[in-house]
Structures are given as C-alpha cells and as structure tokens.
DSSP file (Angstrom, degrees, kcal/mol; ACC not computed):
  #  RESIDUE AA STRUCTURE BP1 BP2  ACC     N-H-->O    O-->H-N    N-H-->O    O-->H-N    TCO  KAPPA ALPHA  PHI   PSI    X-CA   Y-CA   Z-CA
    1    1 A X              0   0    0      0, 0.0     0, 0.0     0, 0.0     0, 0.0   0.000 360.0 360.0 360.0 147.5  -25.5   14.0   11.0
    2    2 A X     >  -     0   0    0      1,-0.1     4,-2.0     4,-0.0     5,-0.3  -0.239 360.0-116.3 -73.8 165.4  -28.2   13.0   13.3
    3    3 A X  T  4 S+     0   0    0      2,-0.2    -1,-0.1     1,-0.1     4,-0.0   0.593 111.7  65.3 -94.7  11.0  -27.5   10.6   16.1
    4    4 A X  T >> S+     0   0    0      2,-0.1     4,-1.4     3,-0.1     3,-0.5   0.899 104.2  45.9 -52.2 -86.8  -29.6    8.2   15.0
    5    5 A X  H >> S+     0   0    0      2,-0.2     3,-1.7     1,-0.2     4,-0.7   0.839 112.1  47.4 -35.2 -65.3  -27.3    7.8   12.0
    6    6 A X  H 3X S+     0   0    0     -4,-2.0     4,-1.8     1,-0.3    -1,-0.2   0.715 110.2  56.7 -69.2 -17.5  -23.7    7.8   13.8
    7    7 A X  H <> S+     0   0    0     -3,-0.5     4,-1.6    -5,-0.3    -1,-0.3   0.907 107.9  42.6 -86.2 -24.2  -25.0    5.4   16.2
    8    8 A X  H << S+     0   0    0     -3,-1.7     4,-0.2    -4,-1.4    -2,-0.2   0.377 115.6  54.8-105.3   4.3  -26.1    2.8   13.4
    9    9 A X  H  X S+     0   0    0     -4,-0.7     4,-1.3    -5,-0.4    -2,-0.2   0.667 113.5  42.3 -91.2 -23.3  -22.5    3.6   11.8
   10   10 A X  H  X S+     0   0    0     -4,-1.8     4,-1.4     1,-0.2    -2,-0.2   0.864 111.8  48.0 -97.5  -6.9  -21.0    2.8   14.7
   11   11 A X  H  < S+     0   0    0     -4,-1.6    -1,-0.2     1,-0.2    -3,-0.1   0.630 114.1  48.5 -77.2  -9.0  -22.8    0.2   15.5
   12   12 A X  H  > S+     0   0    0     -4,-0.2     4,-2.2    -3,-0.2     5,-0.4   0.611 109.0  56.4-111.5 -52.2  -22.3   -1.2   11.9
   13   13 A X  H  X S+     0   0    0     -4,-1.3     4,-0.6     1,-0.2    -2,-0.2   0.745 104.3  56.6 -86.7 -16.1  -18.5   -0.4   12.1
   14   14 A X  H  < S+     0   0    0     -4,-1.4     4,-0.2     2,-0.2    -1,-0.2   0.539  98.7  51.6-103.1  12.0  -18.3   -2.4   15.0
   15   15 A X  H >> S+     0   0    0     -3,-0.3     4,-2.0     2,-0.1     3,-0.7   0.809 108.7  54.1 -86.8 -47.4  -19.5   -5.5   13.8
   16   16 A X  H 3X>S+     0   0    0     -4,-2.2     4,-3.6     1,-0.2     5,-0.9   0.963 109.2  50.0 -47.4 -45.3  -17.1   -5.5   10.8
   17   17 A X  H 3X5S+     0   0    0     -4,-0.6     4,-1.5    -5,-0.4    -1,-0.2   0.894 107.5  49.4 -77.3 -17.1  -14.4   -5.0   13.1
   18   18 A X  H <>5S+     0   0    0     -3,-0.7     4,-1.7    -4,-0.2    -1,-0.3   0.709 117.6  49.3 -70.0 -40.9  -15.5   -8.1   15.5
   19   19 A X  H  <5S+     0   0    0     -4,-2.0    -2,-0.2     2,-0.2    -3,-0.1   0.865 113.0  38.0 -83.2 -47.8  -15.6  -10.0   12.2
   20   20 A X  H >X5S+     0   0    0     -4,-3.6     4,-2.3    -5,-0.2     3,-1.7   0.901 114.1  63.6 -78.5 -33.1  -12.2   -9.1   10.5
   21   21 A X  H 3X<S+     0   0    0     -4,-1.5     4,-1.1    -5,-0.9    -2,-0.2   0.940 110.4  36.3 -34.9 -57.3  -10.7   -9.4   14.2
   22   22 A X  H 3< S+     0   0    0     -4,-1.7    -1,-0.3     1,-0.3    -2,-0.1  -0.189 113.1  51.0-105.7  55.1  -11.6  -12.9   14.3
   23   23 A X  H <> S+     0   0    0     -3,-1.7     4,-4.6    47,-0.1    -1,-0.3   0.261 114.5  50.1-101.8 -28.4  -11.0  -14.1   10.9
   24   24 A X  H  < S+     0   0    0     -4,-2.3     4,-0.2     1,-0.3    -2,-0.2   0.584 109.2  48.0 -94.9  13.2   -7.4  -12.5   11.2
   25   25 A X  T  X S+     0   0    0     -4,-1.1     4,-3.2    -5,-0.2    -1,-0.3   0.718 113.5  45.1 -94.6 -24.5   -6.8  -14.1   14.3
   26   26 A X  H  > S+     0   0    0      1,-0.2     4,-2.6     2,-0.2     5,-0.3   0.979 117.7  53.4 -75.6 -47.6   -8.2  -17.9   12.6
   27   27 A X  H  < S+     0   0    0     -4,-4.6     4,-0.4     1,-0.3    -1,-0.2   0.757 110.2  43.5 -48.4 -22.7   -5.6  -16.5    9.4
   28   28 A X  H >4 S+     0   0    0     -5,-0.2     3,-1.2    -4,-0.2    -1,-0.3   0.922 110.6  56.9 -78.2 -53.7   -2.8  -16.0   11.9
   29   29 A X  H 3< S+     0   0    0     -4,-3.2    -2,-0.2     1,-0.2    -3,-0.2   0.821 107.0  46.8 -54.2 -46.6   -3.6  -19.4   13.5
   30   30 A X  T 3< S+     0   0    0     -4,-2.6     2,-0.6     2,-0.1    -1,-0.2   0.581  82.4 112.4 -60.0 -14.2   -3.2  -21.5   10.3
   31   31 A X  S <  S-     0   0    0     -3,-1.2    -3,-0.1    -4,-0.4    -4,-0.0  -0.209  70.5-130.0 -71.0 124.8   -0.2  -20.0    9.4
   32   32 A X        -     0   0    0     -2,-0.6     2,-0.3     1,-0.1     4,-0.1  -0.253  29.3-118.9 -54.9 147.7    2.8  -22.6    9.6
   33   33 A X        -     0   0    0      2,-0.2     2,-0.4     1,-0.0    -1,-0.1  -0.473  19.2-112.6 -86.4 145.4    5.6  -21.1   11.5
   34   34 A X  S    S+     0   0    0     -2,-0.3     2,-0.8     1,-0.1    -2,-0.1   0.150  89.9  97.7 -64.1  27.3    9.2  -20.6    9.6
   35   35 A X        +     0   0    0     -2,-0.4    -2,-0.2     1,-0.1    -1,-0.1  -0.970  42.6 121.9-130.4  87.4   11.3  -23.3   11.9
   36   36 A X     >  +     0   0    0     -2,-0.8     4,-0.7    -4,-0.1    -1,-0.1  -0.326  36.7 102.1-131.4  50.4   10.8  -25.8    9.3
   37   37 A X  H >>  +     0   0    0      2,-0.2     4,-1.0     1,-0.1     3,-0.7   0.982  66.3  64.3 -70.4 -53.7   14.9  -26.5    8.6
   38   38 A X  H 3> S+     0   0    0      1,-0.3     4,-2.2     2,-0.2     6,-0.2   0.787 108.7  41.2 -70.8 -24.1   15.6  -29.5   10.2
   39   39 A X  H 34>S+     0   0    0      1,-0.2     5,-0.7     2,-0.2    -1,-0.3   0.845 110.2  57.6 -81.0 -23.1   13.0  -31.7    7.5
   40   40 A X  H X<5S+     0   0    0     -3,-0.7     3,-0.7    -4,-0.7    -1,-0.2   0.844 110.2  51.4 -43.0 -46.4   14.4  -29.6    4.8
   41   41 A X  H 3<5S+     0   0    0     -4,-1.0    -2,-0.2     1,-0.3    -1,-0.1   0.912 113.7  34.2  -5.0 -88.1   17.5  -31.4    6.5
   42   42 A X  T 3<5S-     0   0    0     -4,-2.2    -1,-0.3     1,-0.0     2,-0.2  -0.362 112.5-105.2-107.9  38.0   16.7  -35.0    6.5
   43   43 A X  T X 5 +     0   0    0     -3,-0.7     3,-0.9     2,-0.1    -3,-0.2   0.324  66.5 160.3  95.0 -11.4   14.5  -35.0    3.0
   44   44 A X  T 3 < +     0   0    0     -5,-0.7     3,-0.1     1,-0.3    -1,-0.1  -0.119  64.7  10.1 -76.5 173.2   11.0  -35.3    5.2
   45   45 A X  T 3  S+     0   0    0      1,-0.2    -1,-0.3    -5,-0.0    -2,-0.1   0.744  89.8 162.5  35.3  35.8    8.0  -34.4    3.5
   46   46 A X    <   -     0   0    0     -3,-0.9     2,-0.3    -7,-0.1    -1,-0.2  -0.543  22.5-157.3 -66.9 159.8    9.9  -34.3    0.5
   47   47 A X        -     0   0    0      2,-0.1     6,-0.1     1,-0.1     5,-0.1  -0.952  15.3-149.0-148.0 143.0    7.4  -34.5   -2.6
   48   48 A X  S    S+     0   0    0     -2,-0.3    -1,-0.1     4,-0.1     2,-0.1   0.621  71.2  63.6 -81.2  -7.8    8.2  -35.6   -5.9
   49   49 A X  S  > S-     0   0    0      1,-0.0     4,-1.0     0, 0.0    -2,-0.1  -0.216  73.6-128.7 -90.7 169.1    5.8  -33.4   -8.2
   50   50 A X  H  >>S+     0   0    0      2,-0.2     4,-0.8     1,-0.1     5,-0.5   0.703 111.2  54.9 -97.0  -9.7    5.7  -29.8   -8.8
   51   51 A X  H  >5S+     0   0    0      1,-0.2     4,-0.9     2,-0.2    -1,-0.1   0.843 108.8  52.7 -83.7  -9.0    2.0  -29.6   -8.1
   52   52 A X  H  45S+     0   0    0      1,-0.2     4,-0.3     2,-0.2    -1,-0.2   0.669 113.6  39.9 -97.5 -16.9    2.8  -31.3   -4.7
   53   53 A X  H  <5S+     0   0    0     -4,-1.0    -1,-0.2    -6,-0.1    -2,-0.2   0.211 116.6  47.6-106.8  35.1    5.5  -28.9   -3.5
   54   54 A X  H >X5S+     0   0    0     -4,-0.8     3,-5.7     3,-0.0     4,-1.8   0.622  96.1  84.0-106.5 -54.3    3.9  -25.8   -4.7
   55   55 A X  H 3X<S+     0   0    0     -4,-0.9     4,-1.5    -5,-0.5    -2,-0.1   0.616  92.3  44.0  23.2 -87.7    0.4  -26.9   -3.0
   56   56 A X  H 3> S+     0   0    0     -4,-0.3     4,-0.9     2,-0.2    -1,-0.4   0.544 102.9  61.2 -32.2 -40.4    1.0  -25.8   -0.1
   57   57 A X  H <> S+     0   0    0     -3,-5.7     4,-1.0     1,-0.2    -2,-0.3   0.594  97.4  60.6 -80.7 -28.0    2.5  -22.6   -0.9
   58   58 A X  H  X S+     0   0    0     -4,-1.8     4,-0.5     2,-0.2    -2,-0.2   0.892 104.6  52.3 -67.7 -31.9   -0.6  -21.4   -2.6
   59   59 A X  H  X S+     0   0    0     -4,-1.5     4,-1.3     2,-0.2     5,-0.3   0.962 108.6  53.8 -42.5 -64.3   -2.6  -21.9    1.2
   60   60 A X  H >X S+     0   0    0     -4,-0.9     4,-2.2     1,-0.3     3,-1.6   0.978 110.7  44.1 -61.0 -89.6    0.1  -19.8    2.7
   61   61 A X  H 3X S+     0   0    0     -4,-1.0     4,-1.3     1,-0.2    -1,-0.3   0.632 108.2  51.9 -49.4  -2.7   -0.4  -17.0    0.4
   62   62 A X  H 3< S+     0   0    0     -4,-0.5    -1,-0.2    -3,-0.2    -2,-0.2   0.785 110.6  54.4 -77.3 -30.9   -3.9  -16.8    0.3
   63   63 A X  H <X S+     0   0    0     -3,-1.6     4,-0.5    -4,-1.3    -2,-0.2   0.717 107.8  49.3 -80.8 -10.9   -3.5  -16.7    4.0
   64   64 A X  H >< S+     0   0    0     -4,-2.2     3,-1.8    -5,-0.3    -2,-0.1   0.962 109.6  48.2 -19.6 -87.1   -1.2  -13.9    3.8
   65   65 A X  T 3X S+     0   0    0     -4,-1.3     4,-0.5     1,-0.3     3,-0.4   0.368 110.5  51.9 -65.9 -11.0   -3.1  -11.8    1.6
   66   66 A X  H 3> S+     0   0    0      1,-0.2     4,-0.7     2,-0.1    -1,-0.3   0.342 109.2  50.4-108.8  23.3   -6.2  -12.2    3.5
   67   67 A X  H << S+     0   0    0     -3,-1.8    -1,-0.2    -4,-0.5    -2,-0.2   0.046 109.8  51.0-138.3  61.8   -4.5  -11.3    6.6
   68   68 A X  H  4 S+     0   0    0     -3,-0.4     4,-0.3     0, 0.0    -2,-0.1   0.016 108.8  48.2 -43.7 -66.8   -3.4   -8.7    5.2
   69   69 A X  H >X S+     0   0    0     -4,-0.5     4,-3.9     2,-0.2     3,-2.4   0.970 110.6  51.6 -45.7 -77.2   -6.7   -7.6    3.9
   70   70 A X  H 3X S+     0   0    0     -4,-0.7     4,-1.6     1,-0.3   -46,-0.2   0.613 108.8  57.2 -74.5   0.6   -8.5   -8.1    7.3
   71   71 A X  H 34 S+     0   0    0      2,-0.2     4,-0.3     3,-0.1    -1,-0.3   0.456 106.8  43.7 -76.6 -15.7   -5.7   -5.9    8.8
   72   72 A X  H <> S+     0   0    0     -3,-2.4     4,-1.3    -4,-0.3    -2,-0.2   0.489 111.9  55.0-100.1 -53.4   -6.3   -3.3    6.9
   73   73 A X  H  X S+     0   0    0     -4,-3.9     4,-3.1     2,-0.2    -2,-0.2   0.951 111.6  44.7 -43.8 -69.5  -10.1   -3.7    7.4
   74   74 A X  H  X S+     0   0    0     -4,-1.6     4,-2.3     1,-0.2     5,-0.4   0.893 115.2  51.1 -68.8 -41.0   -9.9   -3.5   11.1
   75   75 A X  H  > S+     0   0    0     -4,-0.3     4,-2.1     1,-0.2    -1,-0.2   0.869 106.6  46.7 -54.1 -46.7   -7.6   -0.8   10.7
   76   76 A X  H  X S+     0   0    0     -4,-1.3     4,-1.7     2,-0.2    -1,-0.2   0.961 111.2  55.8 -58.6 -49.8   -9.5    1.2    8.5
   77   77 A X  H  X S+     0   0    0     -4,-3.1     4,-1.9     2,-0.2    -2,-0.2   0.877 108.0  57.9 -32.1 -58.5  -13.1    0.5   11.2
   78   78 A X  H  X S+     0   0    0     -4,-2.3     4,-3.5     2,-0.2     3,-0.2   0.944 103.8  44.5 -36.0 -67.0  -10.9    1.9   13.8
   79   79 A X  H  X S+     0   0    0     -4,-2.1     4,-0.5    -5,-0.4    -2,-0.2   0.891 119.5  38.4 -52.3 -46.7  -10.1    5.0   12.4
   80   80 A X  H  X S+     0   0    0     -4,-1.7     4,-1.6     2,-0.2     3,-0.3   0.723 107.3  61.6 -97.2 -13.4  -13.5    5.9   11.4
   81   81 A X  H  < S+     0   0    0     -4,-1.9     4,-0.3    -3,-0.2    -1,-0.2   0.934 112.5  44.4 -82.6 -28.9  -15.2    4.5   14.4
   82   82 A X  H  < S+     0   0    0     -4,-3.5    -2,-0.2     1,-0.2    -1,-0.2   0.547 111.9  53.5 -64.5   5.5  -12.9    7.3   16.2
   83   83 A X  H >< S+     0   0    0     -4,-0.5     3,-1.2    -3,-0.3     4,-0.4   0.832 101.9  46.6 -86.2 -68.1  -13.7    9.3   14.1
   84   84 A X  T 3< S+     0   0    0     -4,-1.6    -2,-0.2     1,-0.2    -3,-0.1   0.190 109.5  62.7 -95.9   2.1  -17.7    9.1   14.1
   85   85 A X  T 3  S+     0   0    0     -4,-0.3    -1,-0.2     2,-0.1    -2,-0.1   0.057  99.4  58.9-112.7  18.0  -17.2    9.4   18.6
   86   86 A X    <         0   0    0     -3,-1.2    -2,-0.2     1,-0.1    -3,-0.1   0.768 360.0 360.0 -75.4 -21.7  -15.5   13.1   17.7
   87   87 A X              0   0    0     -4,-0.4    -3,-0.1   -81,-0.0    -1,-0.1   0.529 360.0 360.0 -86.5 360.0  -18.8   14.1   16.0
C-alpha cells in the first residue's frame, strides 16, 4: 500500500476511535450504579404497572449493548491502527 493510503486509514481509524471513546464514556456515565437496596427496602420508587417497572430496564440495556458495541469498536480501531504503523 502507498502511504498516502495508510495515512488516510489511519487517519480515518482514528476518528472512529475518538468517536466510540466518547460515546462509551457518555454510555458508562448514564449507567445507574447497582447500590439501589435500601429503596428496594422502604417501597421507594415503587411503581404499580408493569410498563412502569420494566421502563427503565429497557434504558439500561440498550445502554449496555451499546457499550458493549463501542467497546468492541474501539477495540477493533486499536488493533488495526497498530497494525497499519507495522506497515
């Protein structure tokens, strides 16, 4: 490959990776943290429907799987942007 080419792959591979970085850092940020016992406790934010306690859980796994996804992404970028400064 010319160097023309690896330079606009890497340059290419390092915008993706600037991009999933900081979506999986916003995905991280929204996730609620597990130390929700004590209102499990005392009844708070109880909610009487099913579509109001599931709600919520659909959020949480979407952020999951997409930071999951963008973990995956940036991992994959990595690799091949060391990859393309063997060549």
């Amino acid at each position: 490959m010319s160097y023309e080419v690896i330079l606009v792959l890497r340059i290419i591979l390092m915008v993706l990776m600037a991009l999933s970085s900081l979506f999986l850092i916003f995905a991280i940020l929204k996730q609620p943290g597990n130390s929700q016992g004590s209102s499990a406790i005392t009844g708070a934010g109880a909610t009487d429907t099913f579509y109001g306690k599931n709600k919520s859980k659909r959020f949480e796994n979407q952020l999951k799987k997409w930071t999951i996804i963008c973990g995956a992404i940036l991992a994959v970028c990595s690799i091949l942007f060391f990859v393309l400064g063997l060549l």
